[in-house]
C-alpha positions in Angstrom: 0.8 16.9 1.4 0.7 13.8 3.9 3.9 12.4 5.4 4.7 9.0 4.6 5.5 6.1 6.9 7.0 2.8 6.7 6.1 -0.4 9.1 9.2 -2.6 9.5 7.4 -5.3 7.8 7.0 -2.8 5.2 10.3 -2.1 4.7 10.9 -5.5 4.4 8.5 -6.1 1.7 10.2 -3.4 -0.2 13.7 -4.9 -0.3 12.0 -8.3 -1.4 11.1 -6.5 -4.5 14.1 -3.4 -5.0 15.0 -5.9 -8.0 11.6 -5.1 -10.0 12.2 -1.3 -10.9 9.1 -1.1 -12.8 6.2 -3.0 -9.7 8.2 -0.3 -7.8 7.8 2.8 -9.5 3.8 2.0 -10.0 3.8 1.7 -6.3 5.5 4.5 -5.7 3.0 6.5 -7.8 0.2 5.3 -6.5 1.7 6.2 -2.9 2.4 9.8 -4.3 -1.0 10.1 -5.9 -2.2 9.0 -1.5 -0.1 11.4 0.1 -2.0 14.0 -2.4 -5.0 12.9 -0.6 -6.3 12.6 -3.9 -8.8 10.0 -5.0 -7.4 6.4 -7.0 -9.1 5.1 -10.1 -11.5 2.2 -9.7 -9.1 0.5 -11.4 -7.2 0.0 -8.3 -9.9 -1.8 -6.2 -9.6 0.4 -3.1 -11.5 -1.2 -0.2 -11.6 -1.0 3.0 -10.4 -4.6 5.1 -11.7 -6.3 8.0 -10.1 -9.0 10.6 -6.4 -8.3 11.9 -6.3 -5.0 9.4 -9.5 -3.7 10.5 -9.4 0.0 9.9 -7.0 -0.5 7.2 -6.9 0.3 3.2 -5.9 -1.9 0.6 -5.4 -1.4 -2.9 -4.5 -3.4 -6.1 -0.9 -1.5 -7.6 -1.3 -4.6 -10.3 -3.7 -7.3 -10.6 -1.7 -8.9 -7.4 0.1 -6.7 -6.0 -1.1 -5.2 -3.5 -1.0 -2.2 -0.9 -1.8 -1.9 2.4 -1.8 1.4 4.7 -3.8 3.6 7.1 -4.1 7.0 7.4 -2.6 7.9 10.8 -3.6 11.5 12.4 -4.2 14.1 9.2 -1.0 14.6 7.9 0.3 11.0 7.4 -0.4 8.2 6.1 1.4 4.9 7.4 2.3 2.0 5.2 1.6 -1.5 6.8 2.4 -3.5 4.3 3.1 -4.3 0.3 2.8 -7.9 -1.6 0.8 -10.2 -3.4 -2.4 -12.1 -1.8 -1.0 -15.1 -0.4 2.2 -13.2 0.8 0.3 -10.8 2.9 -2.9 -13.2 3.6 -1.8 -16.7 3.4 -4.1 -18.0 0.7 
């Protein structure tokens, strides 16, 4: 199993949403099902990105809400950051 890490602007996301148990916990298992190295659903829309996260993931936890991380080394895999679209892109 991969190690997890946080960004600080990750950890901030989070707090924005500690109120909404339930966006959480789906997060949280699609985080686990990552750090299985197992593959997600096409239901979550996992792409790769381009422009200032170029070499980054992103996935859809809900329709928008979304995920974005990198796997740093082998064993870990490094949370960049977690919101909706125009939170995390402006738009």
């Amino acid at each position: 199993m991969k190690k997890l890490r946080f960004s600080t602007k990750a950890r901030k996301d989070l707090k924005r949403y500690r109120n909404q148990p339930e966006r959480m916990r789906r997060l949280f298992a699609v985080i686990d099902v990552l750090l299985k190295d197992e593959r997600l659903p096409e239901a979550f829309k996992m792409h790769g990105l381009s422009g200032r996260y170029t070499g980054c993931l992103e996935c859809h936890v809900e329709n928008d809400f979304l995920l974005i991380w990198r796997d740093e080394e082998e064993n870990c895999l490094y949370v960049l950051r977690v919101g909706t679209h125009s939170e995390l892109f402006g738009s």
